[in-house]
N, CA, C and O of each residue as an XYZ file, in Angstrom:
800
protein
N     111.704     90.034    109.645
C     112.680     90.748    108.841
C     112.612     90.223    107.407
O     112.769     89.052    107.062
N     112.288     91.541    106.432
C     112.414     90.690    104.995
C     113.708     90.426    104.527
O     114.808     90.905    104.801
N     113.239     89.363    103.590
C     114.889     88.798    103.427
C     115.476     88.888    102.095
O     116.174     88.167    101.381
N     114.825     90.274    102.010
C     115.618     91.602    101.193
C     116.483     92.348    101.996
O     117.521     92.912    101.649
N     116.041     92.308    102.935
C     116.774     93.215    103.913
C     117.819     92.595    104.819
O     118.571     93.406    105.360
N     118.002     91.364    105.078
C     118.907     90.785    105.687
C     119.879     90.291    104.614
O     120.957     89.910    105.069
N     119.679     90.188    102.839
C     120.551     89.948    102.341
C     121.315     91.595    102.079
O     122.542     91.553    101.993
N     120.866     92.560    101.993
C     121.603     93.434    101.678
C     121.962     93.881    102.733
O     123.099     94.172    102.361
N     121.938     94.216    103.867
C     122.181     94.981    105.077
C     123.691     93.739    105.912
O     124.827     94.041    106.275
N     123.012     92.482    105.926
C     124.197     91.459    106.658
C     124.956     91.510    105.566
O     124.717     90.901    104.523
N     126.381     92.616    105.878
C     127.400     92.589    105.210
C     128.376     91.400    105.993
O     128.011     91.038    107.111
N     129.583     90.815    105.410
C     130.517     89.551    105.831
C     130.819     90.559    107.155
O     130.314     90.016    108.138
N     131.102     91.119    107.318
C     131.499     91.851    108.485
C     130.960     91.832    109.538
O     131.585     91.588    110.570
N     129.356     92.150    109.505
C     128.287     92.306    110.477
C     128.619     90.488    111.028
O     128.973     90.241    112.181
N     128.449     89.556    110.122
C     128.340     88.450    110.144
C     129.318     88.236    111.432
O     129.247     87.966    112.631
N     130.466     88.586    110.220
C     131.576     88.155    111.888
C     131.543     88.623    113.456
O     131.951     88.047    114.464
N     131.007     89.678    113.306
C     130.664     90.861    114.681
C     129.534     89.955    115.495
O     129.526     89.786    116.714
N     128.540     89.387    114.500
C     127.432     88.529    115.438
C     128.291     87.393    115.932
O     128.150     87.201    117.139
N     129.461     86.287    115.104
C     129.738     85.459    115.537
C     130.437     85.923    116.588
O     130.081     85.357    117.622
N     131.540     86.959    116.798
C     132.325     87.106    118.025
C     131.730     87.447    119.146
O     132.391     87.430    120.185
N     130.409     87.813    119.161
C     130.105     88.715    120.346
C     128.707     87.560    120.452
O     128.128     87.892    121.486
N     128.244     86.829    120.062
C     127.158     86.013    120.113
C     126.903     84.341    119.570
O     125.873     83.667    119.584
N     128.259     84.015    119.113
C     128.510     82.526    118.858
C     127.620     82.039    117.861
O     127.283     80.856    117.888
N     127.123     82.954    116.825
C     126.458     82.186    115.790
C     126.192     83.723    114.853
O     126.585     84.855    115.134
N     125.617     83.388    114.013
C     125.332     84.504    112.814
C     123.757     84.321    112.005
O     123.151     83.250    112.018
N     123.357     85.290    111.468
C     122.126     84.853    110.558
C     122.141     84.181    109.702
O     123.218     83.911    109.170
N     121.183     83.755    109.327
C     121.121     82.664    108.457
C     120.513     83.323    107.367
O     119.289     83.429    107.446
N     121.236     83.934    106.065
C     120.844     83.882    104.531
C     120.307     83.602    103.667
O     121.010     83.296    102.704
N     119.066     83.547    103.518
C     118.314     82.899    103.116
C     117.906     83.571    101.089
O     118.168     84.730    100.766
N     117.428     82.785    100.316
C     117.857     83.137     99.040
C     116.241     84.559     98.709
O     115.059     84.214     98.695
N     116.629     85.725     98.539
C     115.696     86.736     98.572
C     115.277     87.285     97.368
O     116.097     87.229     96.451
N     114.157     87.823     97.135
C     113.923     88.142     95.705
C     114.834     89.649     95.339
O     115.875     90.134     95.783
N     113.986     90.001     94.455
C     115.227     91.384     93.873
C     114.616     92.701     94.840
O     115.403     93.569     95.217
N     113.282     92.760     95.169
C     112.511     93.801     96.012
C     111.550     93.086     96.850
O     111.157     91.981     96.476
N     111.175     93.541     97.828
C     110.234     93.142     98.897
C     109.054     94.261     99.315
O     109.099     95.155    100.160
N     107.895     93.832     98.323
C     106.753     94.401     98.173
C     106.417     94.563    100.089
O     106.552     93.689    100.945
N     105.812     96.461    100.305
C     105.093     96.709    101.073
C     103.873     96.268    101.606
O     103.029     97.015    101.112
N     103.228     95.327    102.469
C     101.866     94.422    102.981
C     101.684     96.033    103.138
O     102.253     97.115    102.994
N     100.033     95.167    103.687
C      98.942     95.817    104.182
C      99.426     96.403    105.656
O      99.255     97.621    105.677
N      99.861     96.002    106.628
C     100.360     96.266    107.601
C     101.044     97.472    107.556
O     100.838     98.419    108.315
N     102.226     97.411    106.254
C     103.396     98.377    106.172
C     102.627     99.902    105.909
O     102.694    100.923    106.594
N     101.884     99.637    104.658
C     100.456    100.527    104.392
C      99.774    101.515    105.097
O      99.594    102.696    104.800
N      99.218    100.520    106.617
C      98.833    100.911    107.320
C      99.623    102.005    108.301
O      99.321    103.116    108.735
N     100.847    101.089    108.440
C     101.885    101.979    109.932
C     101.990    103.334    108.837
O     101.308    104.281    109.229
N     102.617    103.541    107.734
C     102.561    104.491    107.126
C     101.548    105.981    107.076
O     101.687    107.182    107.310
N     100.390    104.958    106.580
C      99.278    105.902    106.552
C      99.297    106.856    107.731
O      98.954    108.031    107.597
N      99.650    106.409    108.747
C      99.480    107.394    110.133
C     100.770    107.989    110.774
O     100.744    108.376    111.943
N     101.660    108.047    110.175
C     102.657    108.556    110.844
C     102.563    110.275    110.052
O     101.836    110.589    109.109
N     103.492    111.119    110.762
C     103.605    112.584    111.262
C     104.599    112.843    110.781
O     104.857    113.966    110.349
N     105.595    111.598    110.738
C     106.957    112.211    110.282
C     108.101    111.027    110.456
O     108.210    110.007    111.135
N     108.881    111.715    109.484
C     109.966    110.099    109.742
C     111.138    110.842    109.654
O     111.141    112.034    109.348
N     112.466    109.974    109.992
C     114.196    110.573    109.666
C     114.348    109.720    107.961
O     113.807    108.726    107.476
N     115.436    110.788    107.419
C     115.701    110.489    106.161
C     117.008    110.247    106.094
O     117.732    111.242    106.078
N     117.383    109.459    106.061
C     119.624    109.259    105.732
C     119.512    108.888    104.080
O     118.965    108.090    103.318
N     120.438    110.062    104.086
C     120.735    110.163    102.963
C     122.510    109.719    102.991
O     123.026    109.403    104.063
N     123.260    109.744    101.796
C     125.074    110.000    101.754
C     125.535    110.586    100.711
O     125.494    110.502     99.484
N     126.150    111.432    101.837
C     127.064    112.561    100.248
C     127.730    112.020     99.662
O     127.908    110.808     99.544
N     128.429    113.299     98.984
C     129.111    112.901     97.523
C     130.794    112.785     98.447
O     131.751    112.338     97.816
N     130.974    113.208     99.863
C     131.874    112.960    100.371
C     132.268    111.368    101.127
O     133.343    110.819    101.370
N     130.853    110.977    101.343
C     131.055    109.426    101.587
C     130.213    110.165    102.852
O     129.327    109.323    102.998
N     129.923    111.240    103.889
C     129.261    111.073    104.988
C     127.535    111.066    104.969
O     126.760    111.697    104.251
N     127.258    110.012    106.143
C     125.082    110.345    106.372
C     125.025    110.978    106.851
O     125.773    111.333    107.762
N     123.788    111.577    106.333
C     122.928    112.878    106.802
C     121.755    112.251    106.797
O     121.087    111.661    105.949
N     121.604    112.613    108.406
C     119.809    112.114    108.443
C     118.778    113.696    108.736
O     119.092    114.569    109.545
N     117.430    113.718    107.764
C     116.856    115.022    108.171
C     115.394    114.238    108.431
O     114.904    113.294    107.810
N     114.796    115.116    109.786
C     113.485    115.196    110.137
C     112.029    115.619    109.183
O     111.624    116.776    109.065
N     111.418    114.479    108.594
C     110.647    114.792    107.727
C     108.777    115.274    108.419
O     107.958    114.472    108.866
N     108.684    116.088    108.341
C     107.520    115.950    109.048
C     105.718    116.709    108.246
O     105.835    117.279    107.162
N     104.736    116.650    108.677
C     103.595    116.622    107.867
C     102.544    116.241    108.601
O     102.599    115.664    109.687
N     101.528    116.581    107.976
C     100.032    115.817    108.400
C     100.294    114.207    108.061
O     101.102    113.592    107.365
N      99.165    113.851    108.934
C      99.345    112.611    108.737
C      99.243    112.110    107.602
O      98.354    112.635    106.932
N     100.074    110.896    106.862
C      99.991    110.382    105.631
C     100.665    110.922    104.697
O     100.449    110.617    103.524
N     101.776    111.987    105.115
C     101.846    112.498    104.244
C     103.036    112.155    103.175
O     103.512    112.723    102.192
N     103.285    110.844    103.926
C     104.398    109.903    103.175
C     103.216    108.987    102.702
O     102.432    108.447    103.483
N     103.159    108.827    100.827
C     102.096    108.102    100.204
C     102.558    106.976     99.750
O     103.615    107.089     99.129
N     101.935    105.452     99.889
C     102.124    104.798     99.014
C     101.304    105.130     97.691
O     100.109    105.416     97.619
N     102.327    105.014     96.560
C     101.783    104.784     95.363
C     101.516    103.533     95.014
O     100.639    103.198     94.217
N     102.215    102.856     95.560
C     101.634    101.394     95.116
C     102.670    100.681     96.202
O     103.188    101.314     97.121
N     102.878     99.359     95.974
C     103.771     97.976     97.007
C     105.106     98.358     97.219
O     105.729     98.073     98.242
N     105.663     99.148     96.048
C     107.036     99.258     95.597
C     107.268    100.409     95.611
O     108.446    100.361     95.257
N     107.034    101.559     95.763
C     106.887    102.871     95.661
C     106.169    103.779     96.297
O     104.970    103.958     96.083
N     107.096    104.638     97.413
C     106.370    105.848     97.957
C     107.090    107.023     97.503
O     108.186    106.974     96.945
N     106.303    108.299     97.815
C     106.686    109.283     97.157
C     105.896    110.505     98.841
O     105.279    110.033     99.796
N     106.282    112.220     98.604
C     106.122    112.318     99.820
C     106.340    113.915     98.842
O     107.297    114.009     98.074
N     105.292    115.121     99.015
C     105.660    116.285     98.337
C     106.681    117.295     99.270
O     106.302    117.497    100.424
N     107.879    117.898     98.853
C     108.696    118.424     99.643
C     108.504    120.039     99.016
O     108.540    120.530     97.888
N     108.248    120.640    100.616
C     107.987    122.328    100.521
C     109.075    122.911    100.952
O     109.968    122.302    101.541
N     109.098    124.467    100.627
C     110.347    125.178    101.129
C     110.637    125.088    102.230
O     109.871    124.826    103.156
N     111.926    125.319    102.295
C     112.422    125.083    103.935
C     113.853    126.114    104.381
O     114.086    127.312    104.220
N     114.277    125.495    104.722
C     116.094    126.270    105.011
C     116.407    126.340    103.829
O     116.464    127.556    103.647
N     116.652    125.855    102.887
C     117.021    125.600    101.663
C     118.507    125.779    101.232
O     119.178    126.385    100.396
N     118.715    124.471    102.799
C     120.450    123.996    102.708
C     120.527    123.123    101.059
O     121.431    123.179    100.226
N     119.238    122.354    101.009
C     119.302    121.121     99.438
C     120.260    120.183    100.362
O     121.165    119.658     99.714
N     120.245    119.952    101.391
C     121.668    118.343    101.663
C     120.892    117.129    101.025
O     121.439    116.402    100.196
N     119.828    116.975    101.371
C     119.031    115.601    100.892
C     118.936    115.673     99.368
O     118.920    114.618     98.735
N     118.880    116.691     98.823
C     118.422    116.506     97.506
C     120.048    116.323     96.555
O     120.261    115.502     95.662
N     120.937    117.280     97.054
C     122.124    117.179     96.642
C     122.881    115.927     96.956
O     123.864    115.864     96.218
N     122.794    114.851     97.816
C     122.731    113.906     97.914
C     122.641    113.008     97.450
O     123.527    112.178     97.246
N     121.121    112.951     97.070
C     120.647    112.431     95.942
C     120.758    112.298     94.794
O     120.342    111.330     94.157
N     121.589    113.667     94.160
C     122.272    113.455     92.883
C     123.545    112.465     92.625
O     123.783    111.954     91.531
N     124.019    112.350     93.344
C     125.503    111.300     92.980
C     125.142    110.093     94.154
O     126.045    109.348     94.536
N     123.798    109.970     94.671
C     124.176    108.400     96.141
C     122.442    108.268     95.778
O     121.776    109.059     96.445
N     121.739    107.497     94.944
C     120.297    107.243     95.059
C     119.794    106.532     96.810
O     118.762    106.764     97.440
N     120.828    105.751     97.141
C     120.015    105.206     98.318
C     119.621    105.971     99.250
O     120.117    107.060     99.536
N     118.644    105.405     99.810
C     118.402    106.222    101.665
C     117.579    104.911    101.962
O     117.109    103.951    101.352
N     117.691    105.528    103.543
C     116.977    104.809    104.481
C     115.839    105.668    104.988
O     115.957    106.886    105.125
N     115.008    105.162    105.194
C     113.699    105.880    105.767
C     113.336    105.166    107.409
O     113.361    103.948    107.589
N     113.040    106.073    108.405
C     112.924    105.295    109.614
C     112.122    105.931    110.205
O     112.441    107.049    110.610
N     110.657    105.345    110.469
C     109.189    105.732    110.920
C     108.901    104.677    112.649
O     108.638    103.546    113.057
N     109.180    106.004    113.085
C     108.351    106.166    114.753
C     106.910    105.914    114.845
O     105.981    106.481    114.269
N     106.913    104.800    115.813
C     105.305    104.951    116.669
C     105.946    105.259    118.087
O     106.533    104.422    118.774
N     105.816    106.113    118.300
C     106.317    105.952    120.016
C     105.419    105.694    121.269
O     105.884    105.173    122.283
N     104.077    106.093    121.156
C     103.182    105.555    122.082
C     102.905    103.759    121.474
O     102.071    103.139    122.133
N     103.350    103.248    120.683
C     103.149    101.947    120.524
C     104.363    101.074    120.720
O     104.397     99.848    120.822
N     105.630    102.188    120.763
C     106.903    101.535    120.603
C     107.101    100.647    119.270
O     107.483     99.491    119.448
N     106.899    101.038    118.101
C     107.308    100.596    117.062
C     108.040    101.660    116.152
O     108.098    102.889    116.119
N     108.789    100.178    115.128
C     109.865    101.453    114.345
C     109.664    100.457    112.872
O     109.419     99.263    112.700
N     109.832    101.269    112.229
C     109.447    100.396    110.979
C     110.825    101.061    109.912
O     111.008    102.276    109.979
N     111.600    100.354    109.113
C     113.062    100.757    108.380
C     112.811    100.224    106.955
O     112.552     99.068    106.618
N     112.930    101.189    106.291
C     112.786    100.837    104.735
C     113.745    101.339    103.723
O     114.068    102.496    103.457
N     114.089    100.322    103.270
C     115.531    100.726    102.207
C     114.990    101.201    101.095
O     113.790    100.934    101.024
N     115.596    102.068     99.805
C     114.901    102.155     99.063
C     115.821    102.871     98.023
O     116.812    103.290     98.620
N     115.869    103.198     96.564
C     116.676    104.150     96.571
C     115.574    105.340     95.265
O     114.888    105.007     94.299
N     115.876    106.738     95.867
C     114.969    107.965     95.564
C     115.970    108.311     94.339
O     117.069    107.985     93.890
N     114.470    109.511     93.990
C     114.813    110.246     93.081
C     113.666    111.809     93.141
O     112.438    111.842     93.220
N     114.521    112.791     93.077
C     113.463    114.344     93.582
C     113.539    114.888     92.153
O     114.461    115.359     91.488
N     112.094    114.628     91.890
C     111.794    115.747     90.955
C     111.070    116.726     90.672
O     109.975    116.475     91.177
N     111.014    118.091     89.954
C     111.132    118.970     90.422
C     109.735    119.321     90.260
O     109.250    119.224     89.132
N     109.007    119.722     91.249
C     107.345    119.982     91.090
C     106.434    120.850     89.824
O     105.243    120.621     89.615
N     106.937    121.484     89.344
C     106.749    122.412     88.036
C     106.839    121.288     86.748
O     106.029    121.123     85.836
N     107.908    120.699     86.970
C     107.894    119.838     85.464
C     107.358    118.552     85.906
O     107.368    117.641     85.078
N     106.747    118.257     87.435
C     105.851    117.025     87.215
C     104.253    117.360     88.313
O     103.936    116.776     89.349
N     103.539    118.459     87.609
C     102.005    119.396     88.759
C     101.438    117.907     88.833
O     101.125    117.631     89.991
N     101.187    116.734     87.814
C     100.199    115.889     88.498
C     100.484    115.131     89.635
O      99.686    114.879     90.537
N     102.097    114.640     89.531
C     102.293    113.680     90.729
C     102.219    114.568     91.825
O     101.990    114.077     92.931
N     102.420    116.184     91.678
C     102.782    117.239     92.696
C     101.492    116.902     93.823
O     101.467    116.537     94.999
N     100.381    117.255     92.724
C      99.211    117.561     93.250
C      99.200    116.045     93.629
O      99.617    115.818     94.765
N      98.805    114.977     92.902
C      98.865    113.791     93.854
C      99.302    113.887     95.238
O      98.323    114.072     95.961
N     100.558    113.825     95.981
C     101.133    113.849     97.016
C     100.855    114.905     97.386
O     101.459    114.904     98.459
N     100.328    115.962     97.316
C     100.169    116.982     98.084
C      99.234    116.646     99.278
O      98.189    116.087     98.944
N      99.411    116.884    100.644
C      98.781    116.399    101.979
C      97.261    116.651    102.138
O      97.176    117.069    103.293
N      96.374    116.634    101.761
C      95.020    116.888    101.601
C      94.678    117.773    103.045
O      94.831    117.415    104.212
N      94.224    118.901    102.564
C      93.863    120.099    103.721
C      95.357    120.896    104.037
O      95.449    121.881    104.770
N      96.342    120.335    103.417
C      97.592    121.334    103.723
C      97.624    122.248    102.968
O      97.836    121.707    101.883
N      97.548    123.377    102.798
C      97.699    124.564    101.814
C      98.481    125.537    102.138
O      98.328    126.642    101.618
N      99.479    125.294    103.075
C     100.505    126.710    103.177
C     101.272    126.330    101.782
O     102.474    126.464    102.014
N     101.173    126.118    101.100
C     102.379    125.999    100.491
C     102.251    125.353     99.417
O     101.716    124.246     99.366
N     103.032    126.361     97.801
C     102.948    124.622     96.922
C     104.312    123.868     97.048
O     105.348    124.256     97.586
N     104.029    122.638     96.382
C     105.619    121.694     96.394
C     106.300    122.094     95.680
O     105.906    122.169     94.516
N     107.759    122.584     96.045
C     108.481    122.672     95.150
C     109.418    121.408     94.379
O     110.052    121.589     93.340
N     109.359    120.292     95.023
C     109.797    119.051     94.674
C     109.320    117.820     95.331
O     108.905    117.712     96.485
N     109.453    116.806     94.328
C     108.669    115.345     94.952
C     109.599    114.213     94.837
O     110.110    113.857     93.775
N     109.784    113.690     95.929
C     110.221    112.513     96.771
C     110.041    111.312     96.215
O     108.997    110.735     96.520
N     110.612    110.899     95.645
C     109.912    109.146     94.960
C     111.065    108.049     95.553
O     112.272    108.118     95.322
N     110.517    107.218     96.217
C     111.443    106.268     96.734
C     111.319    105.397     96.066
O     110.138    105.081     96.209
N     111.983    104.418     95.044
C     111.851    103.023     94.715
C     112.417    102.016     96.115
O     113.561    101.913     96.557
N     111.222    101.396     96.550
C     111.544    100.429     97.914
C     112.057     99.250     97.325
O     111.784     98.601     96.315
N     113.185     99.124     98.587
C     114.050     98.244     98.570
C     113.880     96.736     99.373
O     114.247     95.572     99.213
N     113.260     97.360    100.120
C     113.171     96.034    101.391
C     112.718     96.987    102.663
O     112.783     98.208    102.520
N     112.284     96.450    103.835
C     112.156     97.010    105.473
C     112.391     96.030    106.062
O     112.438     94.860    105.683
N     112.574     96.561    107.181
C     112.599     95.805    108.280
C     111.859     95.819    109.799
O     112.493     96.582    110.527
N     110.821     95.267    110.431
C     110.337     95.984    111.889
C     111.172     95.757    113.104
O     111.555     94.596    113.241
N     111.507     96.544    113.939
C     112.294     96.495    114.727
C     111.566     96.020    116.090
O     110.347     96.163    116.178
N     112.370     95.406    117.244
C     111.424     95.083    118.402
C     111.701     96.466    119.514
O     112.670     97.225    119.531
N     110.612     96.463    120.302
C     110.275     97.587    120.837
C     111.307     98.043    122.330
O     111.120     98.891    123.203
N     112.286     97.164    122.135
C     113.346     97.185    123.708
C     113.848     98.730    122.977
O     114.157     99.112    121.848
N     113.708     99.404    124.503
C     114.415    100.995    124.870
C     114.356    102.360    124.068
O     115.123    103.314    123.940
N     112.575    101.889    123.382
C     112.129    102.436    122.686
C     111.105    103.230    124.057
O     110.231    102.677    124.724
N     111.563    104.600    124.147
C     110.726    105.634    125.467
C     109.498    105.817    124.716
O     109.665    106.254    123.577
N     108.109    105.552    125.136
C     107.206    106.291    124.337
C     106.571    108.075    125.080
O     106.280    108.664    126.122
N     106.680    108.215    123.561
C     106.326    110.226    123.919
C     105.046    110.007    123.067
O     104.730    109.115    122.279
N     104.405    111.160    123.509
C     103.074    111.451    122.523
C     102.535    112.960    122.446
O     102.604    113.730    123.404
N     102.059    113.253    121.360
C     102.056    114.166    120.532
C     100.525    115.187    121.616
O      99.703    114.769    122.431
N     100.700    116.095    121.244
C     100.011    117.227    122.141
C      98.119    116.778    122.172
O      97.253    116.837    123.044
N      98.154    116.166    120.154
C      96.857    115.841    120.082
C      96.439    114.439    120.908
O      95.375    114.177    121.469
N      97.431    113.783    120.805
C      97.361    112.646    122.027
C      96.816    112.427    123.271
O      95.920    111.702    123.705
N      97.738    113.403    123.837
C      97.470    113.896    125.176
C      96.323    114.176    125.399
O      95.572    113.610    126.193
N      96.016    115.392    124.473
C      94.522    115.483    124.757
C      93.666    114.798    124.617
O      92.746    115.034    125.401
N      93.402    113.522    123.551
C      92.536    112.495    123.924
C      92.616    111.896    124.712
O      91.638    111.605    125.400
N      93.889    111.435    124.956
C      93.884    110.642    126.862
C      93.446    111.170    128.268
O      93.115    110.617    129.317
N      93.577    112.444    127.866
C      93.378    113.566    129.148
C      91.521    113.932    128.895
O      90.908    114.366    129.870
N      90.997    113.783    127.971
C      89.710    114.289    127.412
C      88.690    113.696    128.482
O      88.224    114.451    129.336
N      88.332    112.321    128.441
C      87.639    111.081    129.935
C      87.906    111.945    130.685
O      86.974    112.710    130.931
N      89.265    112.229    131.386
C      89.718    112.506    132.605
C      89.100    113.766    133.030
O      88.650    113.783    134.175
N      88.988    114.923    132.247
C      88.455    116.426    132.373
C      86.710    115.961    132.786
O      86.022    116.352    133.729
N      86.344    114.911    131.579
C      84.533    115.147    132.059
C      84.126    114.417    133.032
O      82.975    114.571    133.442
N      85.036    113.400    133.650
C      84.729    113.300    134.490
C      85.096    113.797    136.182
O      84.646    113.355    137.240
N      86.077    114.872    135.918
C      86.599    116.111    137.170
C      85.106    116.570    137.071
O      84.384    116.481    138.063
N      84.655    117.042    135.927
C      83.354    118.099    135.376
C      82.123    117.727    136.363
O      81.469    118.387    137.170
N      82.094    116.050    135.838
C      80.709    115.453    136.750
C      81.070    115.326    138.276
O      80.063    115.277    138.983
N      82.387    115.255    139.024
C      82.326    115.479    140.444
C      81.919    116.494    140.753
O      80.998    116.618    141.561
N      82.709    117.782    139.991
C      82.122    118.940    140.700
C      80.567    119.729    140.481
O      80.023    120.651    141.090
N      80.257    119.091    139.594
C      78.816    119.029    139.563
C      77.921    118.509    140.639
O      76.964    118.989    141.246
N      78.567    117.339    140.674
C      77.753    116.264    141.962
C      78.158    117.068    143.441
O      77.369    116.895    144.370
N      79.321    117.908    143.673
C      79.580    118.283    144.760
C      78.958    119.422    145.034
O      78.625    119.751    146.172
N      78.713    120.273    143.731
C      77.792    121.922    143.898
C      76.727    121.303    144.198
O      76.246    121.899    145.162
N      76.046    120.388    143.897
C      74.551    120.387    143.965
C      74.453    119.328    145.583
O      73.362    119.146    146.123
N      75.711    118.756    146.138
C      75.181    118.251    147.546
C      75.417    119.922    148.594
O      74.715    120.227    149.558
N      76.222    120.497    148.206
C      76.208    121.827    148.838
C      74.882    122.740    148.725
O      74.545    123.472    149.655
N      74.401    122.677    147.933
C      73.022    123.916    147.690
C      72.463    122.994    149.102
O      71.390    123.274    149.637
């Protein structure tokens, strides 16, 4: 756990909740102002499909929305900064309207056939794809073309955190399946091969 993330997240409260229910609390340790993305973080990124977004209104409530894409299609720009091109949709705007009066969100990226979860604080800013085509085209998902962006996603990262894998169900994705299932078909293929030809 970075300890960006345990100084901002362990509010005095949480603190007390660990001592009553677990006889001790975390230990605080002195954290810098941001907690640069590793190679690791990089990596889990690069391959994910899709993540949840919590955002908070201007009423005080979270809203979390399902972000989804080809793979990668959440980019690091660099250690401190991802960004992610956003296409038409319902075009409720909750995340973006959001975003105007509450910069923070949380970002929370699924592996589920690995059982990992990876949580990154950060706080965004959407701007609007017309008045910025290079970063557009930057983030745009390479081979995705339904669509241009109408706005882009820039997270200034805050800190993450990796979570451990208890009561995490793993599911997997259709293309999955089919590589796991792929062995299994050629070799049904070569029995019944081997069985037509002891029959002739």
């Amino acid at each position: 756990m970075a300890n960006r993330f345990v100084k901002t997240m362990f509010t005095p409260e949480s603190l007390a909740a660990q001592q009553h229910y677990y006889g001790r609390t975390t230990q605080i340790a002195a954290a810098p102002e941001r907690d640069l993305l590793t190679e690791e973080e990089q990596t889990f990124i690069a391959t994910r499909d899709s993540f949840y977004l919590g955002t908070i209104s201007e009423s005080g409530w979270p809203y979390i929305q399902h972000r989804g894409g080809p793979r990668g299609f959440l980019q690091m720009l660099d250690p401190r900064t991802l960004a992610f091109a956003d296409f038409g949709g319902n075009r409720q705007m909750l995340s973006t309207g959001n975003l105007a009066t509450n910069a923070r969100v949380t970002l929370f990226l699924m592996d589920y056939p690995r059982r990992e979860r990876l949580k990154i604080l950060g706080h965004a800013r959407v701007l609007d794809a017309r008045e910025h085509a290079d970063l557009a085209q930057r983030v745009h998902p390479p081979g995705f073309n339904q669509a241009k962006p109408e706005r882009v996603f820039v997270i200034d990262v805050l800190s993450y955190d990796w979570n451990c894998p208890k009561f995490i169900t793993p599911r997997y994705t259709s293309e999955e399946v089919e590589t796991l299932v792929e062995p299994l078909r050629r070799r049904i293929t070569e029995l019944e091969q081997q069985l037509e030809e002891r029959s002739r």
